[in-house]
N, C-alpha and C positions, 0 to 999 in steps of 0.2 A: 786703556787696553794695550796690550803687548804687540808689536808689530811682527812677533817670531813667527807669524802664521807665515809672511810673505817668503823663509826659507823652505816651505814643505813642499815647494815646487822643484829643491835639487834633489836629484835621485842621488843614493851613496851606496855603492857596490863594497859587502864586505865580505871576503872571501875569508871565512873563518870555520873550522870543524868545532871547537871548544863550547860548548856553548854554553859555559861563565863567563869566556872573554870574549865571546858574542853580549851576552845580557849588559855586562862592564861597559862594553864601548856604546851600547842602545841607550843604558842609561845615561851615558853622558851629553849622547848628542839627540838621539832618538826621539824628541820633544819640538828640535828643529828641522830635522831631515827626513825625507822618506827612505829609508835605510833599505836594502833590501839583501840578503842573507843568499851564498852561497857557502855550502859544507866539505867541497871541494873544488879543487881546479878545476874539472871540465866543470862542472855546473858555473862556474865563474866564469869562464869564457862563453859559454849557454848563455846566460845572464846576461853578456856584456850587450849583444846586441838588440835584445829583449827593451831592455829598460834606459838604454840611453845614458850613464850616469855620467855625472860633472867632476868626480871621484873617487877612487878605490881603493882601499882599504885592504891590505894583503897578507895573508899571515903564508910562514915558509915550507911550513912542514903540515900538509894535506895529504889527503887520499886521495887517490886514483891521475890526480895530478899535483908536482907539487908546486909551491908557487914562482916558482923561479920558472920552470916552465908554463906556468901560465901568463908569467911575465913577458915572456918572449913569444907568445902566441898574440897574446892581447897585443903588443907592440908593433905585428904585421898587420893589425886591423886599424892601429890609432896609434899617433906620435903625439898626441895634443891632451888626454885624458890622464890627467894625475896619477899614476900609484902610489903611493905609501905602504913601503913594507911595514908592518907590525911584525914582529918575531923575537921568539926565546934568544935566536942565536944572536950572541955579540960580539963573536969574535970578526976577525977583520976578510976570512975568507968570503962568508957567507955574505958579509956586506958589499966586500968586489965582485962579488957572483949576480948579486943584484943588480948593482949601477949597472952592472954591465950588461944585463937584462932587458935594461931600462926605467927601472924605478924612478922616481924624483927625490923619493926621503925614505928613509930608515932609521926606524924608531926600535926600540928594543924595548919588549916588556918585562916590568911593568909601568904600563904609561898612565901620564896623570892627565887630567880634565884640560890643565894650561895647554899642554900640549897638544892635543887633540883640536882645543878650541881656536891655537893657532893656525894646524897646518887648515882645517876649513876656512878661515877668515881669508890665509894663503891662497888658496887655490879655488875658493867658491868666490866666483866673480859680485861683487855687494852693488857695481851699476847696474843689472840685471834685476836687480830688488825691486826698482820700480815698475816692471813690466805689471 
């Protein structure tokens, strides 16, 4: 038997509108995590306190908030909570907009499964596994 059941205890916050590259990223990880779905910024910061998560997952270009400022909202709530931008944009503006937001990583799509499966190895704590 597969011990992957002991990851469905981390909540993963994905702040994504698309929702192919919501289904893309569920399918990759969504078998280990309780993923839970935000379609914009406010609903992501809604979310944030909601569900507790151990990681966020953040796409740039949302409605009604975009993630850059829900970067810096979330950031007045928690300095310890992962983000990971996911975003089209690759140029180098959009990624100093973030750092400076407060992200930890920025990824550009399209992102592949290694990558995904790293930054959770990253930042999902595995001594917690045994609780």
């Amino acid at each position: 038997m597969c011990d992957e059941w002991r990851y469905m205890k981390y909540r993963i916050l994905v702040a994504e509108d698309n929702d192919l590259n919501y289904a893309v990223l569920k399918g990759m990880i969504g078998d280990k995590y309780q993923l839970y779905r935000a379609v914009d910024g406010v609903e992501a910061v809604s979310l944030f306190d909601y569900i507790d998560p151990v990681l966020i997952f953040m796409d740039l270009n949302m409605p009604k908030l975009d993630g850059i400022d829900a970067i810096t909202f979330l950031r007045t709530k928690t300095k310890s909570t992962p983000i990971v931008v996911l975003t089209a944009y690759s140029d180098d503006e959009y990624r100093q907009r973030a750092v400076e937001s407060g992200c930890n990583e920025y990824i550009v799509k399209p992102f592949r499964k290694a990558e995904i499966d790293r930054l959770c190895d990253k930042y999902v704590k595995k001594s917690d596994l045994s609780e």
